[in-house]
Backbone as JSON, one array per atom type, in Angstrom:
{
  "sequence": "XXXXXXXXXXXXXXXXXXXXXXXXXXXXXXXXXXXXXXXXXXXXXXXXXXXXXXXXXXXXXXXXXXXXXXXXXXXXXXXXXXXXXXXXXXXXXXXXXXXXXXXXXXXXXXXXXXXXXXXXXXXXXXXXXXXXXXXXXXXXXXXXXXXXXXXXXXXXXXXXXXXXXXXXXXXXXXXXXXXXXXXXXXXXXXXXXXXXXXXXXXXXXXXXXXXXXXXXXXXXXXXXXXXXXXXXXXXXXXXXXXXXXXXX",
  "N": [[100.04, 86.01, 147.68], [99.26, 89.33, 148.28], [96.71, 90.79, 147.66], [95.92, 94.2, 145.69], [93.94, 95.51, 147.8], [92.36, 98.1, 149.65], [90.95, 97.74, 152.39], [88.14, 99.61, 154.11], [86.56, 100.93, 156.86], [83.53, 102.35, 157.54], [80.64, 103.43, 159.11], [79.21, 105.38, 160.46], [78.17, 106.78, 158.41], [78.46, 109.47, 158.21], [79.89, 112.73, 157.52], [83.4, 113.12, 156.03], [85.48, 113.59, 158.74], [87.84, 116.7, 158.43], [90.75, 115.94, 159.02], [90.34, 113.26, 158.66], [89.8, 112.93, 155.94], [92.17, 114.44, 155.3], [93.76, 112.15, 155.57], [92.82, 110.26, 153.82], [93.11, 111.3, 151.64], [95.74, 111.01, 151.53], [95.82, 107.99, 150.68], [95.42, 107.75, 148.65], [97.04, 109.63, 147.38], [99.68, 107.87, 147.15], [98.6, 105.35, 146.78], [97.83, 104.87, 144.31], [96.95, 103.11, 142.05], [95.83, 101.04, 144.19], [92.17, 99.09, 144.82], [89.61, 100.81, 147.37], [87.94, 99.63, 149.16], [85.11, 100.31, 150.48], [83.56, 99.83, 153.32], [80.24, 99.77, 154.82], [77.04, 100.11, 156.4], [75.46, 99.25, 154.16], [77.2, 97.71, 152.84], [77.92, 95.43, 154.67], [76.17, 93.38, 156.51], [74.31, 93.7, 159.29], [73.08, 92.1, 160.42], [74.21, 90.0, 160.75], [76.25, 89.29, 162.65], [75.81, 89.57, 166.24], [77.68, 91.09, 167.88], [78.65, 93.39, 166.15], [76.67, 94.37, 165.07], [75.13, 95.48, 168.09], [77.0, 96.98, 168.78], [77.09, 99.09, 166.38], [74.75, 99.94, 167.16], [74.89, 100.82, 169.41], [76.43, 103.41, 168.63], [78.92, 102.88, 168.46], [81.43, 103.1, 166.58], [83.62, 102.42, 166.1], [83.98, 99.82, 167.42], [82.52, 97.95, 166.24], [83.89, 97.62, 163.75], [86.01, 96.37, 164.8], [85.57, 93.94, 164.37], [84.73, 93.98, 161.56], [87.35, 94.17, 160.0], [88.17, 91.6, 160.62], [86.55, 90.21, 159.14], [86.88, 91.13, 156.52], [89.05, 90.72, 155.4], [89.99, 88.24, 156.07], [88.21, 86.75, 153.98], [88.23, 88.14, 151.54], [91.08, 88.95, 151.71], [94.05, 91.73, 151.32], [94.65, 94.99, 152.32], [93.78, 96.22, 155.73], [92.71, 99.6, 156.91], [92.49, 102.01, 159.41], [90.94, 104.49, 159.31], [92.46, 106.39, 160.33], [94.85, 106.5, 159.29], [97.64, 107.5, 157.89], [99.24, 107.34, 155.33], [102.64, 107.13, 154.08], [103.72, 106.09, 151.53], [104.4, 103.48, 148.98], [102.41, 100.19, 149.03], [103.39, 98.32, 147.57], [105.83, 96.62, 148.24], [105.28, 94.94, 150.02], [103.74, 93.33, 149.3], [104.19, 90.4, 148.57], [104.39, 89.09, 150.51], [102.6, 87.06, 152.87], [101.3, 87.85, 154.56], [101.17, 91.17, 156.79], [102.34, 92.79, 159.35], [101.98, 95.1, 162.29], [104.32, 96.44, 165.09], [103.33, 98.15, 167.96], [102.99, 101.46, 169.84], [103.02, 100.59, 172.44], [103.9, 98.13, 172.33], [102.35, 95.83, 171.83], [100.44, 94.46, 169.07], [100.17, 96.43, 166.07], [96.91, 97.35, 165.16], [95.43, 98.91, 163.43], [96.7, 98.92, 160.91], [97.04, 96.25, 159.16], [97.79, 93.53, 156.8], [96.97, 90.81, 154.21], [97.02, 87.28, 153.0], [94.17, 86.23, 151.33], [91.83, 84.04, 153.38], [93.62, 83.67, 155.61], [95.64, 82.51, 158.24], [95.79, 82.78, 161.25], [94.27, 85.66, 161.29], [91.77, 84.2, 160.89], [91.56, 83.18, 163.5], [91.24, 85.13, 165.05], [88.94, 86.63, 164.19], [86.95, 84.22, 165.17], [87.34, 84.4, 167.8], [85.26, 86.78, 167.93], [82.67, 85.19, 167.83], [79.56, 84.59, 168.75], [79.76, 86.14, 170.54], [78.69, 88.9, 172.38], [78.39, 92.67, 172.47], [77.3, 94.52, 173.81], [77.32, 94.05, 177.26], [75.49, 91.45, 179.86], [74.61, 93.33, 182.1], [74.16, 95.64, 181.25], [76.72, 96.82, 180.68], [79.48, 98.16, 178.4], [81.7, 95.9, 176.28], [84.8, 96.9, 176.02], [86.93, 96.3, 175.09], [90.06, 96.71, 174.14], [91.4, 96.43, 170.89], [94.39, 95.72, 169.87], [94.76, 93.98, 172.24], [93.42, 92.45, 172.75], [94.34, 90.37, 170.32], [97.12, 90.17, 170.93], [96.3, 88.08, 172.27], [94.56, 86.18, 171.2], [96.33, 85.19, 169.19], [98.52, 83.64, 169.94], [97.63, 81.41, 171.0], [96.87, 80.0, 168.34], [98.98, 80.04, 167.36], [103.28, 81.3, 167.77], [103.34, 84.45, 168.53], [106.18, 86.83, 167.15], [108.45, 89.13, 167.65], [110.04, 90.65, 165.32], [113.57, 91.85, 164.44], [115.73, 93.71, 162.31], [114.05, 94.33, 160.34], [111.84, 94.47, 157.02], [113.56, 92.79, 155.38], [114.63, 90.96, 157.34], [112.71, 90.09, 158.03], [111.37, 88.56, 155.53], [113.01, 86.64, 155.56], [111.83, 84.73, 157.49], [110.25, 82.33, 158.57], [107.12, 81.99, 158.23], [104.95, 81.19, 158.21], [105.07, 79.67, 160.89], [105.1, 81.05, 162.32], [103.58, 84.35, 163.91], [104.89, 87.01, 162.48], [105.86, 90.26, 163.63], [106.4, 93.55, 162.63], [108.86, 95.84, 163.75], [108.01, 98.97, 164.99], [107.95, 101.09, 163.68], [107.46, 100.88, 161.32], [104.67, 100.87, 161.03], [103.99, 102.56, 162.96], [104.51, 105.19, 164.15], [103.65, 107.01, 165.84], [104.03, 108.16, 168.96], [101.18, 107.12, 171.26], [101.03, 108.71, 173.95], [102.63, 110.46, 173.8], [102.31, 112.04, 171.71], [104.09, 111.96, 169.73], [105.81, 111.66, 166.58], [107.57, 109.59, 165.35], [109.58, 109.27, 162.62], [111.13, 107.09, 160.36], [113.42, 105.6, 157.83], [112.16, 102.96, 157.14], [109.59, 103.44, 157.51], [106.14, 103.57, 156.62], [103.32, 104.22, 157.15], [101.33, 106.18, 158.76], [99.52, 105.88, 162.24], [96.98, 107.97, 163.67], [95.71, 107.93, 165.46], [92.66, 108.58, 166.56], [90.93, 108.21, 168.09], [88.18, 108.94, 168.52], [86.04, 107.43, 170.04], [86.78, 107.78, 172.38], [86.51, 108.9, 176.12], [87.01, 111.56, 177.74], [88.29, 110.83, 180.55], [88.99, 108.23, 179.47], [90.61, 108.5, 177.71], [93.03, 109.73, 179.54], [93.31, 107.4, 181.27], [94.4, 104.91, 179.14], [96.48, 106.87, 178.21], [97.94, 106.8, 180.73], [98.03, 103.89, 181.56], [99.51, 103.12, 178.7], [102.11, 104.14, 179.53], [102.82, 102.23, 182.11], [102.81, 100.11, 180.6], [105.25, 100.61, 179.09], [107.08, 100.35, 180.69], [107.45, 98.44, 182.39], [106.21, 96.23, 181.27], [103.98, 94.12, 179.04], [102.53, 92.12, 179.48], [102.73, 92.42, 182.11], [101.05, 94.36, 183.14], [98.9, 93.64, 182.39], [98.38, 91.53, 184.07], [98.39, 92.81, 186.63], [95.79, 94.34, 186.37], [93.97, 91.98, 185.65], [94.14, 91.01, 188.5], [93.58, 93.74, 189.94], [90.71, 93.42, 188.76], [89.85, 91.16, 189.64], [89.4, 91.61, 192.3]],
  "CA": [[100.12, 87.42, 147.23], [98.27, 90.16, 148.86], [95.55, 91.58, 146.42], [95.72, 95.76, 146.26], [92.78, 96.38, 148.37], [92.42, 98.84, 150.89], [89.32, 97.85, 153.83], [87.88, 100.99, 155.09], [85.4, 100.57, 157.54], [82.52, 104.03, 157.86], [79.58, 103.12, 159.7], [78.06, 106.15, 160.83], [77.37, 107.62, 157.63], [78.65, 111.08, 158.72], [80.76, 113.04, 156.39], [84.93, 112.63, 156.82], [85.89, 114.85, 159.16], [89.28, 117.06, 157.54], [91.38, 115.08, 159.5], [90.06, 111.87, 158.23], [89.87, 113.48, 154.43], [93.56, 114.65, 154.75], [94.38, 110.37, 155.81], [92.3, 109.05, 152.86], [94.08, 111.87, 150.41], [97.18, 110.5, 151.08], [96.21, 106.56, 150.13], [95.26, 108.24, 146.94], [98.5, 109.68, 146.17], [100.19, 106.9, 147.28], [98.16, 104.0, 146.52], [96.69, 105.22, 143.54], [96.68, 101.68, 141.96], [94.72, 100.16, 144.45], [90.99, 99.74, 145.57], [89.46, 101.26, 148.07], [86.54, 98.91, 149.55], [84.16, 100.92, 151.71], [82.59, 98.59, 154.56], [79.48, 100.59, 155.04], [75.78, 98.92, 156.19], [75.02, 98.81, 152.56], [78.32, 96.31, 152.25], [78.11, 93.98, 155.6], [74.83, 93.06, 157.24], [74.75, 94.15, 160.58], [72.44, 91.34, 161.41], [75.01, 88.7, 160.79], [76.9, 89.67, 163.72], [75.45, 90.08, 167.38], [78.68, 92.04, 167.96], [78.7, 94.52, 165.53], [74.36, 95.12, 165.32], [74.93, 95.66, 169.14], [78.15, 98.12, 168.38], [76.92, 99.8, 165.48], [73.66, 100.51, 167.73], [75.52, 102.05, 170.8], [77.55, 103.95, 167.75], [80.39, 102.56, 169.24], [81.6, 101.95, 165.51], [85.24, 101.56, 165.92], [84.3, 98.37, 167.9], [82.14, 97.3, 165.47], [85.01, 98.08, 162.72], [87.22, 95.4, 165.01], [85.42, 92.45, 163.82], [84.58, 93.78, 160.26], [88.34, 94.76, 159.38], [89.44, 90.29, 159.82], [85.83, 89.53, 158.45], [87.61, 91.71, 155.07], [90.79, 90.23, 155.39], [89.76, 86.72, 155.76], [87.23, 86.5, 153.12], [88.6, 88.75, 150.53], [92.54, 89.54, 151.96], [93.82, 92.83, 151.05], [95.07, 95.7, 153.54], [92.79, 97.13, 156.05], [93.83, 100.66, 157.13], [91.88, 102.62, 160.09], [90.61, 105.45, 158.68], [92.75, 107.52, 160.74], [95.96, 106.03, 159.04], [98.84, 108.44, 156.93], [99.79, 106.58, 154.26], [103.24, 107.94, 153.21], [104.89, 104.96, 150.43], [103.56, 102.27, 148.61], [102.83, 99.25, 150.43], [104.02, 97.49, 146.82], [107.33, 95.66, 148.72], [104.73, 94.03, 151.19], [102.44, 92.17, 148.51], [104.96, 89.23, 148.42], [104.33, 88.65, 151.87], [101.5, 86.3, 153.15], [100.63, 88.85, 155.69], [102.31, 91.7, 157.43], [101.72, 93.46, 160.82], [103.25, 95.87, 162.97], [103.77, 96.69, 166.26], [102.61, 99.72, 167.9], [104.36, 101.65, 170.88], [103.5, 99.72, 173.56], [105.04, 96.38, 172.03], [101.04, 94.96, 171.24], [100.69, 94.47, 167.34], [98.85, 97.53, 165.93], [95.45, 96.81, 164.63], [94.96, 99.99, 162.18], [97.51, 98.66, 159.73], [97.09, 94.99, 158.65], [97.85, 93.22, 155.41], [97.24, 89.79, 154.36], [95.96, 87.04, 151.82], [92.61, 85.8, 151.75], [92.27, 82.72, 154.37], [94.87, 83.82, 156.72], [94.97, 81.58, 159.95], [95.7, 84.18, 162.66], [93.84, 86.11, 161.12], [90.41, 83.84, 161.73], [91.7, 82.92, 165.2], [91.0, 87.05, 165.82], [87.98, 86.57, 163.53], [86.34, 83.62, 166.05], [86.87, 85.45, 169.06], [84.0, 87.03, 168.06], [81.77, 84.1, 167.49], [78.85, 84.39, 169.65], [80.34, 87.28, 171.36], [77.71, 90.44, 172.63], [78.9, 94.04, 172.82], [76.62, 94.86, 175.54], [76.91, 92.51, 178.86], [74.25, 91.47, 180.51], [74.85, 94.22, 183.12], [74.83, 96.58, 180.26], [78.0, 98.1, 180.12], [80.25, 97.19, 177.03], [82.97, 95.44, 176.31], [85.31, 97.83, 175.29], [88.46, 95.71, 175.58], [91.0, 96.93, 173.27], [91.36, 95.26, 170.17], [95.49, 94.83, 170.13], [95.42, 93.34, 173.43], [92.51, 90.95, 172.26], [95.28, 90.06, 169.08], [97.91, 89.24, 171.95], [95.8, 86.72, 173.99], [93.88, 84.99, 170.56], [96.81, 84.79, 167.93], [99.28, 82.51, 170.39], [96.87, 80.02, 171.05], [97.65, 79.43, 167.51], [101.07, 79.98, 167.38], [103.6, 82.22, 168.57], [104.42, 86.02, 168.16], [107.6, 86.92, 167.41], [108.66, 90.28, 167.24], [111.31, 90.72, 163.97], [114.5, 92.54, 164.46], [115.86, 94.17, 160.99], [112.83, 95.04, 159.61], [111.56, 93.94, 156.02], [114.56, 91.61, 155.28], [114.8, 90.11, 157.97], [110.85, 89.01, 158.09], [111.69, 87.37, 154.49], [113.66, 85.2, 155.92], [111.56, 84.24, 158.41], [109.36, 81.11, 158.35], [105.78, 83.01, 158.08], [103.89, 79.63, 158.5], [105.28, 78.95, 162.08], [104.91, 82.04, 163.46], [102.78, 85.37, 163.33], [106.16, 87.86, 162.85], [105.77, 91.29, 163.53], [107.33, 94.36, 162.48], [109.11, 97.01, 164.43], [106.99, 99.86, 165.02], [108.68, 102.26, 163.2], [107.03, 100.75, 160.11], [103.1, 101.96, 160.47], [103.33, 103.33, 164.04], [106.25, 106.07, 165.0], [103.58, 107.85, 166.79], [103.56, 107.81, 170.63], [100.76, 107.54, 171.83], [101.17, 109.46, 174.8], [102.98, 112.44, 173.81], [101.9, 112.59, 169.82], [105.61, 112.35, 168.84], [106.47, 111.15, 165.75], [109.61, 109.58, 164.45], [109.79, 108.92, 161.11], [112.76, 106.59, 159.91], [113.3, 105.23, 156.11], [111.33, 102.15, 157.08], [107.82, 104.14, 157.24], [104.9, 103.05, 155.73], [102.36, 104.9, 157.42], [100.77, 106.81, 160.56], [98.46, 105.95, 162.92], [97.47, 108.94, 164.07], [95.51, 107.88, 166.89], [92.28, 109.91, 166.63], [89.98, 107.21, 168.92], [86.7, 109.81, 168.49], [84.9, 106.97, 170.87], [87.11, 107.82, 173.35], [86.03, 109.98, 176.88], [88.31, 112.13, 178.61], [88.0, 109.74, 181.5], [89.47, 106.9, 179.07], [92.19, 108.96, 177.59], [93.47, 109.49, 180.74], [93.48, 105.97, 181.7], [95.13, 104.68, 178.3], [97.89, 107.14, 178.44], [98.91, 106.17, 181.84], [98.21, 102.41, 181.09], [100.81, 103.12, 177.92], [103.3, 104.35, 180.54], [103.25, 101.7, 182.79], [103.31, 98.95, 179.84], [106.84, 100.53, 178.51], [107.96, 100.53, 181.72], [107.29, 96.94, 183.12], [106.02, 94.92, 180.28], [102.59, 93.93, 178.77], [102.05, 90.87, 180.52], [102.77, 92.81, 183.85], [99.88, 95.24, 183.24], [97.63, 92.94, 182.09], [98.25, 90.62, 185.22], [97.88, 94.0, 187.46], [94.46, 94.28, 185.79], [93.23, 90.71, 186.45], [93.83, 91.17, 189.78], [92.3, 94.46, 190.39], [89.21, 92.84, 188.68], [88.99, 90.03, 190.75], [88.85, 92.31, 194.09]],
  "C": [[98.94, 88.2, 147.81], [97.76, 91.08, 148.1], [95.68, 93.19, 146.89], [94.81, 96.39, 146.28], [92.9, 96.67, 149.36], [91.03, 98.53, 151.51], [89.38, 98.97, 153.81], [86.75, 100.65, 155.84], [84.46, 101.86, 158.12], [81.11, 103.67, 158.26], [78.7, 103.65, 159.63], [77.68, 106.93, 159.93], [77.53, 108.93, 157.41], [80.08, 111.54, 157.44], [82.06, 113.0, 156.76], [85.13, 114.08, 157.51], [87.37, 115.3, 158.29], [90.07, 116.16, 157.97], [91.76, 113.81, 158.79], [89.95, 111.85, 156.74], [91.52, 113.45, 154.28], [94.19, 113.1, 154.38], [94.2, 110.12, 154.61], [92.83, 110.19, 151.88], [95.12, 111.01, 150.41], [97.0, 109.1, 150.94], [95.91, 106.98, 148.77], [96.1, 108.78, 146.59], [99.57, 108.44, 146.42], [100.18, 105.49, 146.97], [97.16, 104.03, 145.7], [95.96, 103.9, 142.5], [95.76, 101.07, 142.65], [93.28, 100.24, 144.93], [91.1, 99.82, 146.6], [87.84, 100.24, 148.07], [86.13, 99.59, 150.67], [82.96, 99.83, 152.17], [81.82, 99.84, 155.2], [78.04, 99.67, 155.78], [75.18, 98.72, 155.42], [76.21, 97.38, 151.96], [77.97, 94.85, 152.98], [76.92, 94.42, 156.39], [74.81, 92.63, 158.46], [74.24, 92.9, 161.21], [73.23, 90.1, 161.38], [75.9, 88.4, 162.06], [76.23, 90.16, 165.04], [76.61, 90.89, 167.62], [78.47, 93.55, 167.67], [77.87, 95.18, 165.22], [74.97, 95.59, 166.75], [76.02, 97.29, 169.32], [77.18, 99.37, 167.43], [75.59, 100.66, 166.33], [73.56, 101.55, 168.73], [76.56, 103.01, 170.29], [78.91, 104.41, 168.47], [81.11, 102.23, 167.63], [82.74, 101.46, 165.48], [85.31, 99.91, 166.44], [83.65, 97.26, 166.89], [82.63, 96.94, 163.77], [86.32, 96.59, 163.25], [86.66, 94.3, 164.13], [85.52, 92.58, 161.9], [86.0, 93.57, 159.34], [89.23, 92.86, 159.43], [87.93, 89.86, 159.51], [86.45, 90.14, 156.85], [88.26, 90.84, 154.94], [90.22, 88.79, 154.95], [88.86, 86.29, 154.97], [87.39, 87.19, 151.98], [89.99, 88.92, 150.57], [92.54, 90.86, 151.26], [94.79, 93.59, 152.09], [93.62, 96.37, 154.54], [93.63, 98.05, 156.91], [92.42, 101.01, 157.82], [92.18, 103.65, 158.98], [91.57, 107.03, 158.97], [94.34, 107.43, 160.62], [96.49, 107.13, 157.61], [99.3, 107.5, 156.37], [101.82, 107.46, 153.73], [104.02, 107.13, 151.93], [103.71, 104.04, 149.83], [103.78, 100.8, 149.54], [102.96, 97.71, 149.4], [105.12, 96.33, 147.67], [106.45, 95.03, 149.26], [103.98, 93.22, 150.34], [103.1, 91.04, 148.91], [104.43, 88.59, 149.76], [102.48, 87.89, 151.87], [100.62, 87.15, 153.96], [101.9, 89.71, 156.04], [101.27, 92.76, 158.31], [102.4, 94.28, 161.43], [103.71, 95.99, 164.19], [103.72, 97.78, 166.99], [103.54, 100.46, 169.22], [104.01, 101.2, 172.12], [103.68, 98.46, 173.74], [103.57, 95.57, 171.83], [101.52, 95.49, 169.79], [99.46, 96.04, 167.53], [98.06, 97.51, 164.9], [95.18, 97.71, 163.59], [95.85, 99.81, 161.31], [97.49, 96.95, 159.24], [96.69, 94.38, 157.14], [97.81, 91.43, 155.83], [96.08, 88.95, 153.56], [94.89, 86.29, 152.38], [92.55, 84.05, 152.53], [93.34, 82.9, 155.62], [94.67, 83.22, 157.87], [94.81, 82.29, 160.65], [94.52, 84.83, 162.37], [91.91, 85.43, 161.35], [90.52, 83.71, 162.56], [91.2, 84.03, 165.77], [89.4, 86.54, 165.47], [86.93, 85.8, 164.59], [85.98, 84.15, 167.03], [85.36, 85.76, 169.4], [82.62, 86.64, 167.92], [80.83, 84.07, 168.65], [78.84, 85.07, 170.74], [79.3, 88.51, 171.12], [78.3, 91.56, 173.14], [78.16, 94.43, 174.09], [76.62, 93.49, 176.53], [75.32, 92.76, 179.39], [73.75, 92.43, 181.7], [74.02, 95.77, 182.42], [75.65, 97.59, 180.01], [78.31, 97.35, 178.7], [80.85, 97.06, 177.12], [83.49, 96.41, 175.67], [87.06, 97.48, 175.41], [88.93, 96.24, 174.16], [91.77, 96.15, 172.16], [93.32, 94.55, 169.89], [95.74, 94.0, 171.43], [94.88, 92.02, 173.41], [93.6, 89.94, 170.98], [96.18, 88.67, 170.06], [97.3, 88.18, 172.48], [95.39, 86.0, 172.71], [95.14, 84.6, 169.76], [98.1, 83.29, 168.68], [98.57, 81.2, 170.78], [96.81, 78.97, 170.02], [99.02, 78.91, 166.92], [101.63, 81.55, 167.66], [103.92, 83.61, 167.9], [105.54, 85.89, 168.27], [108.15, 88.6, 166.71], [110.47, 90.26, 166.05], [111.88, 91.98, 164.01], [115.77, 92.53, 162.96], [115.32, 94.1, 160.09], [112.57, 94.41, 158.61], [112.54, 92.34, 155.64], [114.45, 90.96, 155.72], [113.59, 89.35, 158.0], [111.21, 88.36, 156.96], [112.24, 86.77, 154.76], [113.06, 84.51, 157.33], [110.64, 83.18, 157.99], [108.1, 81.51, 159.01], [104.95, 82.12, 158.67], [103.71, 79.18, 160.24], [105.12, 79.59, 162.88], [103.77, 83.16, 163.31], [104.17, 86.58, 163.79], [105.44, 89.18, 162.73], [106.79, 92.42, 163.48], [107.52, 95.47, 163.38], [108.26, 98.14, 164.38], [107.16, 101.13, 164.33], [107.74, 102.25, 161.43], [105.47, 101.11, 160.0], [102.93, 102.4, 162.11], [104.05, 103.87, 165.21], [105.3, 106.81, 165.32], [103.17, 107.29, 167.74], [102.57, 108.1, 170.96], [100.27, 108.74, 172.88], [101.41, 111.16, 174.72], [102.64, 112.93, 172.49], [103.22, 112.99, 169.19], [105.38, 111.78, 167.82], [107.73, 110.76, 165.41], [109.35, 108.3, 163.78], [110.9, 108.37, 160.69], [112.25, 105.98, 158.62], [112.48, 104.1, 155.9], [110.01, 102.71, 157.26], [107.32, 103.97, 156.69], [103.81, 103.96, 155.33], [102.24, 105.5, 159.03], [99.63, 106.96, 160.52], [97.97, 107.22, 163.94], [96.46, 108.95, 165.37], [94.34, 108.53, 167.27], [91.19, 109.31, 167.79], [89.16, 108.51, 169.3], [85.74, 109.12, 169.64], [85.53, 107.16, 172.03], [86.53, 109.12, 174.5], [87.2, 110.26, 177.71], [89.11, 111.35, 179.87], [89.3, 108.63, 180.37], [90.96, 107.66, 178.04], [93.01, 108.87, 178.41], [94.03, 108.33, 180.83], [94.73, 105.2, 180.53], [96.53, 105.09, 178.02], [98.77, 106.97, 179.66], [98.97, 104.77, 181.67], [99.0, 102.32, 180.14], [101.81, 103.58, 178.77], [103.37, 103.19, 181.21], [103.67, 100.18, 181.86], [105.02, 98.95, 179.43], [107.52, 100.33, 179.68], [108.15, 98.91, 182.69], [106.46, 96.17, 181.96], [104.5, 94.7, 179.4], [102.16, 93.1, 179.79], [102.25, 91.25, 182.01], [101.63, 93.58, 184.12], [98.7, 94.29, 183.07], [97.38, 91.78, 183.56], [97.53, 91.54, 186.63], [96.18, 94.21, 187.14], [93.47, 93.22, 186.19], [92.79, 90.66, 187.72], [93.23, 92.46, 190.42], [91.08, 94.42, 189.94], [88.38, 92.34, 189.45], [88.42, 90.18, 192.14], [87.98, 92.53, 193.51]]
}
């Protein structure tokens, strides 16, 4: 059973922008039942983490928000919700579940919506990753790899994704244990990227609304054409394209 707590993860201390006020209104009419755990540097101790000290320092915090949001999960379970997530339902029907995930619009799981009880396997497999892992390289740029794509490459090493076709139902009948199932995207993430559509169908949860503040015009750019060429030829085709213009 998945306990009704909401992660939030606020780093920099700074007041919510409206935006980010209107988001966290609506888990309060919606999810007025459950807590709200604020992951602040009064909660989690930056120095436990070379990661997230090194993040939190280059107030990069969303990266330093990746690791904290499966140190929550896996040590308390719960939901953790990006801050920049529309709540519109209760996310009551999902307790039952061991976990639940979504997937986002370019077919990676999406990271600003995750539920799931305390111990979750996948869920440390993400968690490790970051074991001994430094935000700044020795170069000093940063890693700024994208945390659903990091999901894709650690959670099959455990076992496999499997994307679940007819939504809620159908995941209950799935064998949770053997796989890491994910839900259609319709359920926390009908907006496109790219163009800022929405579409809203009766399975809706929530919206991600995408507000990536650490992002530079430069890396918008890049992201929304890198979401074009994923729908269009695959994940694993972009990410191979990538490798190899590394390695030149």
């Amino acid at each position: 059973m998945i306990p009704k707590q909401i992660h939030l993860c606020w780093l920099s201390g700074d007041p919510y922008p409206a935006k980010i006020e209107k988001c966290l209104a609506s888990w309060q009419k919606h999810l007025p039942d459950y807590e709200v755990v604020l992951w602040d540097t009064k909660r989690f101790d930056l120095e436990s983490s070379p990661w997230v000290k090194q993040a939190f320092e280059a107030k990069k915090y969303a990266f330093a928000a990746d690791y904290i949001r499966f140190y929550a999960l896996y040590n308390y379970g719960g939901i953790y919700l990006d801050s920049d997530v529309e709540v519109l339902r209760s996310f009551d029907p999902l307790l039952g579940l061991p976990y639940f995930a979504g997937a986002e619009t370019a077919g990676t799981i999406e990271a600003a919506v995750l539920g799931a009880e305390k111990g979750c396997d996948w869920v440390k497999q993400c968690l490790d990753y970051y074991e001994g892992r430094r935000f700044v390289r020795e170069d000093g740029s940063y890693d700024i790899r994208m945390l659903p794509e990091i999901m894709q490459e650690q959670i099959p090493k455990l076992k496999p994704i499997v994307k679940v076709e007819g939504g809620l139902e159908a995941l209950k009948r799935k064998d949770l244990d053997e796989a890491v199932c994910i839900l259609p995207r319709e359920y926390f993430s009908p907006k496109v990227f790219d163009s800022r559509k929405v579409e809203l169908t009766p399975d809706t949860y929530a919206i991600h609304h995408y507000q990536n503040s650490w992002f530079s015009p430069k890396a918008f750019a890049y992201y929304r054409v890198r979401t074009f060429f994923v729908n269009l030829f695959g994940y694993r085709f972009v990410r191979s394209v990538e490798r190899l213009i590394r390695r030149k």
